[in-house]
FITI-203284 format. One record per residue (C-alpha): chain; z, x, y; residue in three letters. Coordinates in pm, 1 decimal. Each point is the difference from the previous one (the first is absolute). Example, Ala and Ser with C-alpha at 12.3 -4.5 7.8 and 13.67 -1.06 7.14 Angstrom:
BEGIN
<rec ch="A" w="780.0" u="1230.0" v="-450.0" aa="ALA"/>
<rec ch="A" w="-66.0" u="137.0" v="344.0" aa="SER"/>
//
This chain:
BEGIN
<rec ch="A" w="0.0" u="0.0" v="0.0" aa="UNK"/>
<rec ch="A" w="-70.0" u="152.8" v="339.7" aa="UNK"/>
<rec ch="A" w="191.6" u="-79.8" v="292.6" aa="UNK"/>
<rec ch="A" w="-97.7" u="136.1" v="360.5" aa="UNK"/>
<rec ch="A" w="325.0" u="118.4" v="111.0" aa="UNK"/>
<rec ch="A" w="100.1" u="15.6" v="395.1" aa="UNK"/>
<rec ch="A" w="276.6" u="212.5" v="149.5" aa="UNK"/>
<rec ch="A" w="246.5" u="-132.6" v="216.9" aa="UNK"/>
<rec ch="A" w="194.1" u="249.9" v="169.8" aa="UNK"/>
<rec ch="A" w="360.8" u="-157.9" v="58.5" aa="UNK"/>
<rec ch="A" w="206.7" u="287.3" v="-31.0" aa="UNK"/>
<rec ch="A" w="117.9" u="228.8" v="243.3" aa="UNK"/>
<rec ch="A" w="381.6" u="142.4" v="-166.9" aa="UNK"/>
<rec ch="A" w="3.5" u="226.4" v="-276.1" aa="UNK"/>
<rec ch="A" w="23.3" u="-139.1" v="-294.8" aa="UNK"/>
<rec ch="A" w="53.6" u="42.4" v="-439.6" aa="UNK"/>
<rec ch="A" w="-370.0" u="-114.8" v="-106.0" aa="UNK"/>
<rec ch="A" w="-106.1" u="-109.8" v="-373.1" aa="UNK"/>
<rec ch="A" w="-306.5" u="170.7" v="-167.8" aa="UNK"/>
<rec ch="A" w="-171.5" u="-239.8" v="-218.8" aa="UNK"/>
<rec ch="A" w="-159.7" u="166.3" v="-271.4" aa="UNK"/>
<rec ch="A" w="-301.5" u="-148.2" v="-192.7" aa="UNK"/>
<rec ch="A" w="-350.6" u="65.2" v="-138.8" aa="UNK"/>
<rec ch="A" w="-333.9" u="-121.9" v="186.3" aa="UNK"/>
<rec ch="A" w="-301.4" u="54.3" v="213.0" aa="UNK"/>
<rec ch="A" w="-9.6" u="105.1" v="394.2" aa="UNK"/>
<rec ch="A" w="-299.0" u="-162.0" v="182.1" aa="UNK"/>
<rec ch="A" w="-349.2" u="181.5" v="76.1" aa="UNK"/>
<rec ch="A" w="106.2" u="-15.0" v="317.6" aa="UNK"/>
<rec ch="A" w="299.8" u="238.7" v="30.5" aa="UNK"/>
<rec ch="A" w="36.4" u="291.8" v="188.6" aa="UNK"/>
<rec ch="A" w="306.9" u="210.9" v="-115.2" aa="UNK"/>
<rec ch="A" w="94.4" u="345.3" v="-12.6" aa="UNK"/>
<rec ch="A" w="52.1" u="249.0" v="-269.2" aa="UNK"/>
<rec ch="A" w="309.1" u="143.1" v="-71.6" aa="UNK"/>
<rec ch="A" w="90.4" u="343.3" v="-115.2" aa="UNK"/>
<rec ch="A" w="167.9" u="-94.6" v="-328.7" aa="UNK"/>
<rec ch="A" w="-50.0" u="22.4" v="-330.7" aa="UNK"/>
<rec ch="A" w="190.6" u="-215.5" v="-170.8" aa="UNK"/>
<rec ch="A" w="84.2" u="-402.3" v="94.9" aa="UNK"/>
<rec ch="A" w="349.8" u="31.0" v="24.2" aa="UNK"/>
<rec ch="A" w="-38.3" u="288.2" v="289.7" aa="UNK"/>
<rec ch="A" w="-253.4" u="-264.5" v="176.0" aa="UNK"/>
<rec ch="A" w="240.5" u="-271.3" v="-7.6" aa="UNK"/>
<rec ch="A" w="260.0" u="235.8" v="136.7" aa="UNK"/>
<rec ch="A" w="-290.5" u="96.2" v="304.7" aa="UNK"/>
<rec ch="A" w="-39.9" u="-336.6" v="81.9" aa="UNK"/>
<rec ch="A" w="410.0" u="-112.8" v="-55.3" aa="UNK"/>
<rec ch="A" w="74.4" u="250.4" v="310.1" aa="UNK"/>
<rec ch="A" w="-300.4" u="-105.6" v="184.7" aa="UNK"/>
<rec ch="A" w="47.8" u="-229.1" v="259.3" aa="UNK"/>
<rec ch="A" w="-383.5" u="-90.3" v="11.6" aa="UNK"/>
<rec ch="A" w="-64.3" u="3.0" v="-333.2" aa="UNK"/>
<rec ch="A" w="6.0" u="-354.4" v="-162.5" aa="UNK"/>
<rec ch="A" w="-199.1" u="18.4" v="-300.7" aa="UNK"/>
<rec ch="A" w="-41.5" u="291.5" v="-220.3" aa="UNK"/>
<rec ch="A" w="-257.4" u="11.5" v="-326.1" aa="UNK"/>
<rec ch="A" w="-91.9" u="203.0" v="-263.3" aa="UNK"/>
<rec ch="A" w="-276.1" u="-17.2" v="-312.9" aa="UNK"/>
<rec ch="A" w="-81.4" u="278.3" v="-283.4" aa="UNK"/>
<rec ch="A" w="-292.7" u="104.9" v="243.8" aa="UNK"/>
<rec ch="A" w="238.9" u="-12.5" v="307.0" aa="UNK"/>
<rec ch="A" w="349.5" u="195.0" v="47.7" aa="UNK"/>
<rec ch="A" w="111.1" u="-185.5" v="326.5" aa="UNK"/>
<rec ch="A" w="-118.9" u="-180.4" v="308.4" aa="UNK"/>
<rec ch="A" w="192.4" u="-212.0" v="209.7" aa="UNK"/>
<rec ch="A" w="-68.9" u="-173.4" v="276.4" aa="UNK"/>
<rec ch="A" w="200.3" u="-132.4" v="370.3" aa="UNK"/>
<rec ch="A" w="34.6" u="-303.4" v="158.8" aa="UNK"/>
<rec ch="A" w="-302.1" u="-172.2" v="61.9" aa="UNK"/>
<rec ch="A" w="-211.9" u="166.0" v="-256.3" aa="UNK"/>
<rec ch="A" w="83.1" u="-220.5" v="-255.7" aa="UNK"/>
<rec ch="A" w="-234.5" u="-111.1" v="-220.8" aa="UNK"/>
<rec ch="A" w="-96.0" u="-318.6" v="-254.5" aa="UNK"/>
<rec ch="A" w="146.4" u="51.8" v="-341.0" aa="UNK"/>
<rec ch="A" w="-112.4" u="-128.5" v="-336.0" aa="UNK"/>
<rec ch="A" w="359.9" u="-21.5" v="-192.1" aa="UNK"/>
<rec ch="A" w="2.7" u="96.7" v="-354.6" aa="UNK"/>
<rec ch="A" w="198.6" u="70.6" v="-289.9" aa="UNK"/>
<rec ch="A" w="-213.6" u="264.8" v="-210.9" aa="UNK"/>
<rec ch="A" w="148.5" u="292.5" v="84.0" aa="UNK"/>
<rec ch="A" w="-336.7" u="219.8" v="-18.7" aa="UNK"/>
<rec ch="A" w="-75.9" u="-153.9" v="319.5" aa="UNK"/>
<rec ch="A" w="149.1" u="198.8" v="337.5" aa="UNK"/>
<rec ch="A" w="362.7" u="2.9" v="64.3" aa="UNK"/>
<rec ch="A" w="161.6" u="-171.9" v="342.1" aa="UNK"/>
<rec ch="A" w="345.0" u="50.6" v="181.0" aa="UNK"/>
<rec ch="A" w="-38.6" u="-213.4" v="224.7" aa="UNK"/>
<rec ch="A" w="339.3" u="-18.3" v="337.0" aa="UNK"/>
<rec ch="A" w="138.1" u="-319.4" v="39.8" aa="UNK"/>
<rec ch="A" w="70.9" u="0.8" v="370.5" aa="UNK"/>
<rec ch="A" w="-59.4" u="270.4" v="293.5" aa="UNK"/>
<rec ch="A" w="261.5" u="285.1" v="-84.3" aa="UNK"/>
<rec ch="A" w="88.4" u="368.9" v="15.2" aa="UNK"/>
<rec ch="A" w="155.9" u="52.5" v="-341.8" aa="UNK"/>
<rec ch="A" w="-6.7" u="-164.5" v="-308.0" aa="UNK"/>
<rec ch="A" w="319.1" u="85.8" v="-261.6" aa="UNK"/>
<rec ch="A" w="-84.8" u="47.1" v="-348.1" aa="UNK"/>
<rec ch="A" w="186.9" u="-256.4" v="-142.9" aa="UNK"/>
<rec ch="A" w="-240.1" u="-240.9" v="205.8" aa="UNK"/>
<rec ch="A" w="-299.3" u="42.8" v="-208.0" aa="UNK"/>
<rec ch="A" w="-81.8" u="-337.5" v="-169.9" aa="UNK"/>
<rec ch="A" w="-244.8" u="-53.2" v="-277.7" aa="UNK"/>
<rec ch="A" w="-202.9" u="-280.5" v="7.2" aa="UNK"/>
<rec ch="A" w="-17.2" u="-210.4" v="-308.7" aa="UNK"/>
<rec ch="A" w="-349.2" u="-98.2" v="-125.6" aa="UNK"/>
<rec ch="A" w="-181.8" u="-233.4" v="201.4" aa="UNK"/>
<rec ch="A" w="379.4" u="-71.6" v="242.2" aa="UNK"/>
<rec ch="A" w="-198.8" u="94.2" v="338.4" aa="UNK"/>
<rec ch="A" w="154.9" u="-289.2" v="211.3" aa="UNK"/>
<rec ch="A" w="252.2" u="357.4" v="199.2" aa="UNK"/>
<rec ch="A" w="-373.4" u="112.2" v="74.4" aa="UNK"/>
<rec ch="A" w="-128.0" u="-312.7" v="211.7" aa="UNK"/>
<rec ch="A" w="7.2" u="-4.9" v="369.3" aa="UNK"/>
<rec ch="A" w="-94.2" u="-280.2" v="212.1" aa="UNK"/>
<rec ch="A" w="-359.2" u="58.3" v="166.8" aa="UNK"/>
<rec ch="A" w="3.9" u="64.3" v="381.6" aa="UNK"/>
<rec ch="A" w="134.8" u="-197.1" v="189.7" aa="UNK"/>
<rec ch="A" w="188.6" u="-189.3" v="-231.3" aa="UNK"/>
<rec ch="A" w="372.4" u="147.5" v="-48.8" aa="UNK"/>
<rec ch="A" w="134.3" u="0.8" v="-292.6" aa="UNK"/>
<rec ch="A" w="333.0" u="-184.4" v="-62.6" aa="UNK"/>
<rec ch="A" w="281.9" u="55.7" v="-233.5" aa="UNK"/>
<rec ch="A" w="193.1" u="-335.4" v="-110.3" aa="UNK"/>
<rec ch="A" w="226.8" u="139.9" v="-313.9" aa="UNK"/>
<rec ch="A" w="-268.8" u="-69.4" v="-292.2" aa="UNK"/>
<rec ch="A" w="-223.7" u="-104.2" v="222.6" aa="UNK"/>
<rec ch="A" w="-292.9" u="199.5" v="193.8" aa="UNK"/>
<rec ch="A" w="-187.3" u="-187.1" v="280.9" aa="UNK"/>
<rec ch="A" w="-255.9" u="105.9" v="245.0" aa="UNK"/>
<rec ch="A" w="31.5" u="-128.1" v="314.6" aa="UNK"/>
<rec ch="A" w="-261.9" u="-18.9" v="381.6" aa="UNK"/>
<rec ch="A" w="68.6" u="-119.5" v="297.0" aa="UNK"/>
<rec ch="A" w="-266.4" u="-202.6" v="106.7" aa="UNK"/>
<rec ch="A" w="-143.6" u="-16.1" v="383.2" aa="UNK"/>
<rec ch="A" w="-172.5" u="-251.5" v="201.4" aa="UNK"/>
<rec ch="A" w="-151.5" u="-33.9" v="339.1" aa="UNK"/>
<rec ch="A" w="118.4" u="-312.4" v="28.2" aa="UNK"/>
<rec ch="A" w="450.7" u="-143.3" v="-99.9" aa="UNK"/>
<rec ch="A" w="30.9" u="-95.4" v="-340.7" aa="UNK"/>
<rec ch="A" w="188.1" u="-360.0" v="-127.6" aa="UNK"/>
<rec ch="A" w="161.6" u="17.3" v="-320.4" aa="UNK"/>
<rec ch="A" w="-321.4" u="-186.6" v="-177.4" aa="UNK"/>
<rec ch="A" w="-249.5" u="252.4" v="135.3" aa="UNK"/>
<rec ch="A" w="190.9" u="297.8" v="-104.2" aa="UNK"/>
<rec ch="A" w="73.7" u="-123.0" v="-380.2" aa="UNK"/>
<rec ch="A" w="-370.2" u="-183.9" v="-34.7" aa="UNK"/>
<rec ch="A" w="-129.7" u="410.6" v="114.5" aa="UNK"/>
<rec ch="A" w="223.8" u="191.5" v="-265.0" aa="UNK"/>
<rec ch="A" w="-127.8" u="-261.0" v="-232.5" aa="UNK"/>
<rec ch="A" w="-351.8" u="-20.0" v="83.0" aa="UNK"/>
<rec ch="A" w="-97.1" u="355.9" v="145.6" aa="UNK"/>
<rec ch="A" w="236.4" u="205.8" v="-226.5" aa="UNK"/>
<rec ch="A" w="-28.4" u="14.9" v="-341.7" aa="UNK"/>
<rec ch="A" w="328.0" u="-173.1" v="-175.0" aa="UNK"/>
<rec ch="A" w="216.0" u="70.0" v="286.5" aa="UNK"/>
<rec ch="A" w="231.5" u="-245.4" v="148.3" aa="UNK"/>
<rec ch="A" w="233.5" u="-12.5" v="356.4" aa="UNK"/>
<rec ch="A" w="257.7" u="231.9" v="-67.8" aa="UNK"/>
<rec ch="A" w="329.0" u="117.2" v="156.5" aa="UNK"/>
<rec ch="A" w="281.9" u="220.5" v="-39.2" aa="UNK"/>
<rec ch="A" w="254.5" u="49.2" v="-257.9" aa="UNK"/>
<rec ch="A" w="235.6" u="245.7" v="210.1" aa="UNK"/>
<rec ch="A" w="26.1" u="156.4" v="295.6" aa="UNK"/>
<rec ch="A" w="-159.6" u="299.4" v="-148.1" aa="UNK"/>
<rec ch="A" w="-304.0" u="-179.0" v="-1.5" aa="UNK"/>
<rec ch="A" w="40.7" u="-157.2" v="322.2" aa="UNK"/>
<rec ch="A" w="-17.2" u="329.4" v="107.2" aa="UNK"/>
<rec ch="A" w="-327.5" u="103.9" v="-168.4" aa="UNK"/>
<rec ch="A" w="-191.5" u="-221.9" v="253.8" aa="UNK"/>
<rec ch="A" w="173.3" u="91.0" v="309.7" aa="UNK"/>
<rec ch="A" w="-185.6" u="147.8" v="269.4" aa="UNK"/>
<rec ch="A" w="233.8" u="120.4" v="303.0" aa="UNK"/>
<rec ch="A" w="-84.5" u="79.5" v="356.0" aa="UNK"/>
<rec ch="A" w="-393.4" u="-102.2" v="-44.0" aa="UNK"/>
<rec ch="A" w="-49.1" u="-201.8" v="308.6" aa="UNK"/>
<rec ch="A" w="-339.4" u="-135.9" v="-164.9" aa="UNK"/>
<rec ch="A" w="205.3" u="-161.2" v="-248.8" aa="UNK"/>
<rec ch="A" w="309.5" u="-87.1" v="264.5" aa="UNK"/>
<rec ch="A" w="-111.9" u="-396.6" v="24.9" aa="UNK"/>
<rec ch="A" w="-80.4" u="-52.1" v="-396.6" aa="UNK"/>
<rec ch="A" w="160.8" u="-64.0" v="-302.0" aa="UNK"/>
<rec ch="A" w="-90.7" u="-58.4" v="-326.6" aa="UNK"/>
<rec ch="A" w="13.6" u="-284.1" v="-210.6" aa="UNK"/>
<rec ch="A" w="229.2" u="-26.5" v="-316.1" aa="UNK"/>
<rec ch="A" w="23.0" u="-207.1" v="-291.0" aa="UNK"/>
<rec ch="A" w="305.4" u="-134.4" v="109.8" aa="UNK"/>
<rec ch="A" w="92.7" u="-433.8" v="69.0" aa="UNK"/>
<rec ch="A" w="264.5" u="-187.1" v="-4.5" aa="UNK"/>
<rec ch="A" w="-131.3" u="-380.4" v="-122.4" aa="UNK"/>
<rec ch="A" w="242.8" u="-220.6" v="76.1" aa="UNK"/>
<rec ch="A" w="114.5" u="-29.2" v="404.7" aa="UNK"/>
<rec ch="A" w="323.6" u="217.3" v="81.2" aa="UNK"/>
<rec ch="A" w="8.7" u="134.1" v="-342.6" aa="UNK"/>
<rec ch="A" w="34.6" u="393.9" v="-120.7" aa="UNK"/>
<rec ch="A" w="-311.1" u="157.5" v="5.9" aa="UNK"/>
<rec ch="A" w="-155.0" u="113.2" v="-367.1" aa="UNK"/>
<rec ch="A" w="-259.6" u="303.9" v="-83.3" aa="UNK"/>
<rec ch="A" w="-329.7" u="-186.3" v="-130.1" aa="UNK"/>
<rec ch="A" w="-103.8" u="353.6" v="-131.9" aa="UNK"/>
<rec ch="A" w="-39.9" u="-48.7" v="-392.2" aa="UNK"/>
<rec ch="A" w="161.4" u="343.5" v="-39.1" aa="UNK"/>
<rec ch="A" w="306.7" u="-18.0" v="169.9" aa="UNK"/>
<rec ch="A" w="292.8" u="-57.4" v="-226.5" aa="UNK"/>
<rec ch="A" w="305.7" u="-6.7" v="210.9" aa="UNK"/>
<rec ch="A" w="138.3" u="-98.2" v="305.8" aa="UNK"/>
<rec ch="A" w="93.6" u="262.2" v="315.4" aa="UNK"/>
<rec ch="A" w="110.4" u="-36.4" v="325.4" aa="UNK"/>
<rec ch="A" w="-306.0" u="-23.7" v="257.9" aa="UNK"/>
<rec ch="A" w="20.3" u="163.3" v="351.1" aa="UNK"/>
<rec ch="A" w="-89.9" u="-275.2" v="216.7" aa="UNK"/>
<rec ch="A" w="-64.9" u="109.6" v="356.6" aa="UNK"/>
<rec ch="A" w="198.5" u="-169.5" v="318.9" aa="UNK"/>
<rec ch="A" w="-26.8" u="-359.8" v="-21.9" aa="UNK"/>
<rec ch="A" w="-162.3" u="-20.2" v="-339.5" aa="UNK"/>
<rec ch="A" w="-55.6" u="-248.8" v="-220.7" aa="UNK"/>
<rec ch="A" w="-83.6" u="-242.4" v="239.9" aa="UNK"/>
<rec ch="A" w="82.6" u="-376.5" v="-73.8" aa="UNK"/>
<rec ch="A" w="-409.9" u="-131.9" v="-136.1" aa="UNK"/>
<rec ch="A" w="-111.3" u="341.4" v="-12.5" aa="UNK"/>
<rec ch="A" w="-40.9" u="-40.7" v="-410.3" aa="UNK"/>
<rec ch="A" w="-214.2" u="358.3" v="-47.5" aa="UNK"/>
<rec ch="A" w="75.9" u="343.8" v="50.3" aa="UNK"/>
<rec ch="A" w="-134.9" u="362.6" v="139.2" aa="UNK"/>
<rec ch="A" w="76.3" u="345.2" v="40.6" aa="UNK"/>
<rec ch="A" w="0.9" u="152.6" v="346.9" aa="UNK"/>
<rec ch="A" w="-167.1" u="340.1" v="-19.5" aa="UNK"/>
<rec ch="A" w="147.1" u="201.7" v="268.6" aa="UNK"/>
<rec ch="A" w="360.8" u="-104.0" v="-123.7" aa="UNK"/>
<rec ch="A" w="-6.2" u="-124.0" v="-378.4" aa="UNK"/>
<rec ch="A" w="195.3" u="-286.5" v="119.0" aa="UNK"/>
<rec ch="A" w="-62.4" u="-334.1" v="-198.4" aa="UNK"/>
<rec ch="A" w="-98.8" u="-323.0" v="247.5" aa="UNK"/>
<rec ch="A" w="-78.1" u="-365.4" v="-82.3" aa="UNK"/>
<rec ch="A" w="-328.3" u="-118.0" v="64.0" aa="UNK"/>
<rec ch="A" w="-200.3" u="-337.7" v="-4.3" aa="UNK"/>
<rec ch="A" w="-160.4" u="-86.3" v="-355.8" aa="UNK"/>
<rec ch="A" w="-295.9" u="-138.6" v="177.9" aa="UNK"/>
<rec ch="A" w="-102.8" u="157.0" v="313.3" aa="UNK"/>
<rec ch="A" w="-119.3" u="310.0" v="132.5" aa="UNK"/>
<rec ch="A" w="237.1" u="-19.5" v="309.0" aa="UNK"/>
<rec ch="A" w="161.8" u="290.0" v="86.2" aa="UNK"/>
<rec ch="A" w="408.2" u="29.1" v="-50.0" aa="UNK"/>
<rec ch="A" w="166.2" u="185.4" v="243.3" aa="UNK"/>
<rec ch="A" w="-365.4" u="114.9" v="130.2" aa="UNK"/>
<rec ch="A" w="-30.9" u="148.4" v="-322.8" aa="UNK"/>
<rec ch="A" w="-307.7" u="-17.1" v="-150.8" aa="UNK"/>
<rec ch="A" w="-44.6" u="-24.0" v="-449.6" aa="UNK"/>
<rec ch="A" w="-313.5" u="146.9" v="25.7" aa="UNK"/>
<rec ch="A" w="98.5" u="178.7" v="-376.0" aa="UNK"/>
<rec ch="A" w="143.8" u="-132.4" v="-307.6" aa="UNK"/>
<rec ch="A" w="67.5" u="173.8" v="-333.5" aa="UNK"/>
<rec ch="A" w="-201.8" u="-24.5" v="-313.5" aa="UNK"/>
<rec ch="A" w="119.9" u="121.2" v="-328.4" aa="UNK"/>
<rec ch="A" w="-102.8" u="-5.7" v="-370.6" aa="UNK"/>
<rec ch="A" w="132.6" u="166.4" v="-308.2" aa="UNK"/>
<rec ch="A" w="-141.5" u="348.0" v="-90.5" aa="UNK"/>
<rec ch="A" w="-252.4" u="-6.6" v="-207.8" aa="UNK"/>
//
């Protein structure tokens, strides 16, 4: 199975990173460089204490490449082990440990798949989603934004948040472009004066929402993120008004990894 695989550069501390181990193909298309080693085990080691080095690979014709961050190439995954040889860094660090190498089982490639640009991918305990934001030119109502994840986006639904820790993936402080907008959520309460309740299918449990000044507002049965704050406001279901001259000219679409 070939996935196209797109790197999303998140992290900016130092730190312990996984090297997945497993047999298959790099793409045509890559453009890596050769190490001095002889032997795999040294060219996992180059590429453990490499900061740029995210994938190293090896074959009986090839002692080691590896290649950085945003060389990374299409891979056809196999389990014959005559085929070349990948490490392949889970996340952008400067040293690996040992004791973090992880073998993959045959045909158990779900720790390889990232979420294609721009989607972000989305951790949910067993479950993996990928998630966009999705922009218009013109404010979104709760029916426009569900009928485009539906329609325009392949098995994706209006999604929200499960924590604050994804709250805080969407964020986007101190951009005055986005100072008047906010994005819409798949959040409603249904019944007048009553709690407010996720309507994202992958949302488990309840936590507590940071509703900005004022918010929810009595009749104001949907819900938005600001994006210059993070802070959770009420909006109307039905029109494209603006709430506090802010703008839903987003919402968030989301769909299960695939």
């Amino acid at each position: 199975m070939l996935f196209s695989i797109f790197l999303l550069l998140f992290f900016m501390q130092t730190v312990f990173s996984t090297m997945l181990i497993f047999y298959g193909t790099p793409g045509a298309s890559i453009d890596c460089t050769s190490a001095s080693t002889t032997s795999w085990d040294s060219c996992i080691d180059n590429c453990e204490a490499n900061s740029t080095c995210f994938l190293a690979y090896s074959s009986p014709q090839i002692s080691c490449y590896y290649c950085g961050y945003g060389q990374f190439p299409d891979i056809t995954y196999s389990t014959d082990e005559i085929t070349y040889t990948l490490a392949l860094k889970t996340d952008n660090s400067t040293v690996c440990k040992p004791e973090f190498l992880e073998y993959l089982e045959a045909n158990n490639f779900d720790p390889l798949k990232l979420c294609p640009s721009p989607w972000l991918r989305v951790i949910r305990n067993d479950t993996v989603l990928c998630g966009v934001q999705i922009a218009s030119t013109t404010p979104y109502t709760e029916k426009l934004a569900s009928d485009y994840c539906l329609n325009n986006l392949v098995d994706s639904v209006l999604i929200g948040f499960a924590d604050q820790a994804e709250t805080d993936l969407w964020v986007i402080p101190n951009n005055k472009a986005r100072v008047n907008q906010s994005m819409l959520l798949a959040l409603r309460r249904n019944d007048a004066g009553g709690d407010f309740l996720w309507t994202d299918p992958w949302i488990t449990a309840t936590w507590d929402i940071d509703w900005d000044v004022g918010h929810p507002k009595s009749g104001y049965n949907c819900a938005s993120m600001q994006f210059t704050t993070g802070l959770i406001q009420s909006e109307n279901c039905t029109s494209t008004a603006c709430s506090n001259s802010r703008c839903c000219y987003a919402a968030l679409c989301g769909q299960l990894m695939k």
